[in-house]
Residue, then its C-alpha position, 0 to 999 in steps of 0.5 A: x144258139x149264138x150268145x147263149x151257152x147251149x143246154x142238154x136237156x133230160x128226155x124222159x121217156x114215160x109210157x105216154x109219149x109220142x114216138x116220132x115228134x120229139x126225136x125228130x125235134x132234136x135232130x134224132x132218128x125215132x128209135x121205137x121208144x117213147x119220148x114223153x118229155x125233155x126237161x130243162x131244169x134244175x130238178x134232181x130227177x132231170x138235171x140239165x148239163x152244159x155242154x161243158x158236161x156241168x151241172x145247170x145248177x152249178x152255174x145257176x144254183x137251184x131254179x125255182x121252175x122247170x121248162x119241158x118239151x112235152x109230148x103225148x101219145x097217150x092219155x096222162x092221168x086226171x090230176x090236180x096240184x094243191x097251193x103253197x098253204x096246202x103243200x107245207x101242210x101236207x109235206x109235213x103229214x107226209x102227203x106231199x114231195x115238197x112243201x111248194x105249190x106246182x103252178x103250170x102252163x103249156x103252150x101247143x106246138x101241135x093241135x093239143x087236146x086236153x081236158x081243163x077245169x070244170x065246165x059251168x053248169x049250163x053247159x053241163x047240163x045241156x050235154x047231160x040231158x042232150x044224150x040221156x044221161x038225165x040221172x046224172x044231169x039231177x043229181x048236179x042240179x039237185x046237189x052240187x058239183x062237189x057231191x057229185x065229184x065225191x058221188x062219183x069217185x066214192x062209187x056213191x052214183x052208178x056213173x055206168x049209164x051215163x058214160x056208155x051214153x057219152x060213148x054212144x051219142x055220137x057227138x063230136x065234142x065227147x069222141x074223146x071219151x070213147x077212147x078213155x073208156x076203152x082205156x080204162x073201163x070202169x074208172x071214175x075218172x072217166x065219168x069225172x071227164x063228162x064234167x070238165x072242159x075239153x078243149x083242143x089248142x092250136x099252135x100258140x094257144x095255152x092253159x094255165x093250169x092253178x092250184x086246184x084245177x082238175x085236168x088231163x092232157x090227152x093228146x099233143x105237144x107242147x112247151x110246158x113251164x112249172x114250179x120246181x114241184x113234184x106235187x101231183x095228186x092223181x084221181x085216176x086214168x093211170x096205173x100210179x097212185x090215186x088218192x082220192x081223199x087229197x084230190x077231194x080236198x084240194x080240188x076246185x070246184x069253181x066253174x071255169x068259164x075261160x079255160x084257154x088262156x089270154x095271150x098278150x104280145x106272146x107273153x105267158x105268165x106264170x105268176x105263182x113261180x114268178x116268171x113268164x114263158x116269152x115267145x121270141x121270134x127268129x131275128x128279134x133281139x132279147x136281153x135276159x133279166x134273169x137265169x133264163x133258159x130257152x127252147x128254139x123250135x128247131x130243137x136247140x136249147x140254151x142258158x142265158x145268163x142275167x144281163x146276156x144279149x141274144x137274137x133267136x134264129x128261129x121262134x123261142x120260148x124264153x123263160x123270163x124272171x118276172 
């Protein structure tokens, strides 16, 4: 990366990750492990080095983001992340990690299939009712969204009908639902996903995942930008801690119409952190505003320093101090 200094990120290898994608994006042969996540960041749990071997954050100082290179096998947990006010509330009870909000984006660089924010009634209740599942398709038209998510996670409805008519119906737009079930028979999560949007990105295409936005991320990879933030409050889909009261508590029950995010002029804020994820194309010169770090899609990975000139090769994504 000429005119910037390059940057050796932390893969992660969690049981979730594709095997061959991201080895072979960083010029490595596949070695049968799992390679979940790369993270270029100052977090104590993956802290990225120069290549002189120091500390990112030694030049840096702590950076109130993380940058990622994620990519999925496997299904990641159903979860959702609370704001700042509910964060230094719950730090202070000792629910939470750290007293911040975990705002979050990701941009596919494969078809990226994920399930994001809950679907608007309508559309619910026509799938609902289209395979069976009428019972449920009551009580949400009877009750409410957020009586049916506590019904369901407090094993208040039976959801068992309602899923097995989801795996056996047939249509295209629940296939993924057949796989969570095999995967976690029984879990409400399951039941839950019936109600969220399922959408699959194309390469460029992103989510933008606020506080309080009910998701999982089921398949694919992408370059993912975060608050420095270890809250994640999980529902179900893993083998980790659940904790269904907080997830009750934070989660927002407010339709998402739009779940695929606006993209202008390859720009993707993430405002809540203060920067915005910037695709930079091969040849196109790009000053740093800031302390900014990078990821070619060639697999190399970089620092800016503020005020540094650079011109990419090849496509970037910069993280750019808005």
């Amino acid at each position: 990366m000429s005119s910037a200094v390059a940057v050796q990120g932390v893969v992660q290898h969690y049981a979730w990750g594709d095997r061959e994608f991201m080895p072979r994006l960083l010029g490595h042969e596949p070695d049968g492990r799992p390679w979940a996540e790369l993270w270029l960041g100052t977090h104590p749990n993956g802290h990225a080095r120069l290549d002189d071997g120091r500390l990112l954050g030694d030049v840096t100082g702590p950076l109130p983001y993380l940058l990622k290179v994620l990519c999925a096998a496997e299904p990641l947990s159903m979860q959702c992340h609370p704001d700042a006010a509910r964060a230094a509330v719950g730090y202070e009870a000792g629910i939470y990690r750290d007293p911040n909000a975990k705002p979050e984006l990701i941009v596919a660089l494969t078809p990226f299939s994920a399930l994001c924010g809950l679907r608007p009634f309508e559309a619910t209740d026509e799938i609902l009712r289209s395979i069976g599942a009428d019972a449920l398709a009551d009580t949400l038209a009877r009750d409410g969204i957020e009586h049916v998510l506590e019904a369901l996670y407090r094993g208040g409805f039976d959801a068992g009908p309602s899923v097995a008519a989801a795996v056996a119906s047939g249509r295209e737009d629940l296939a993924h639902l057949i796989d969570l079930d095999r995967r976690y028979p029984g879990d409400p999560s399951v039941a839950v996903a019936l109600l969220l949007n399922h959408v699959v990105l194309q390469p460029g295409q992103a989510l933008h995942l606020t506080a309080g936005n009910l998701h999982a991320y089921l398949r694919g990879a992408g370059v993912e930008l975060m608050g420095a933030s270890d809250n994640v409050v999980r529902g179900g889909l893993t083998v980790k801690h659940v904790d269904v009261d907080e997830l009750l508590t934070i989660v927002d029950p407010t339709p998402l119409t739009q779940p695929v995010m606006t993209v202008r002029d390859g720009r993707y804020p993430l405002p809540e952190a203060g920067v915005t994820l910037t695709r930079i194309d091969g040849g196109a010169e790009h000053t740093s505003h800031g302390e900014e770090l990078a990821v070619c899609l060639d697999g190399t990975t970089g620092y800016l320093p503020p005020g540094s000139s650079w011109t990419p090769e090849v496509a970037a994504y910069v993280v750019v101090h808005d």
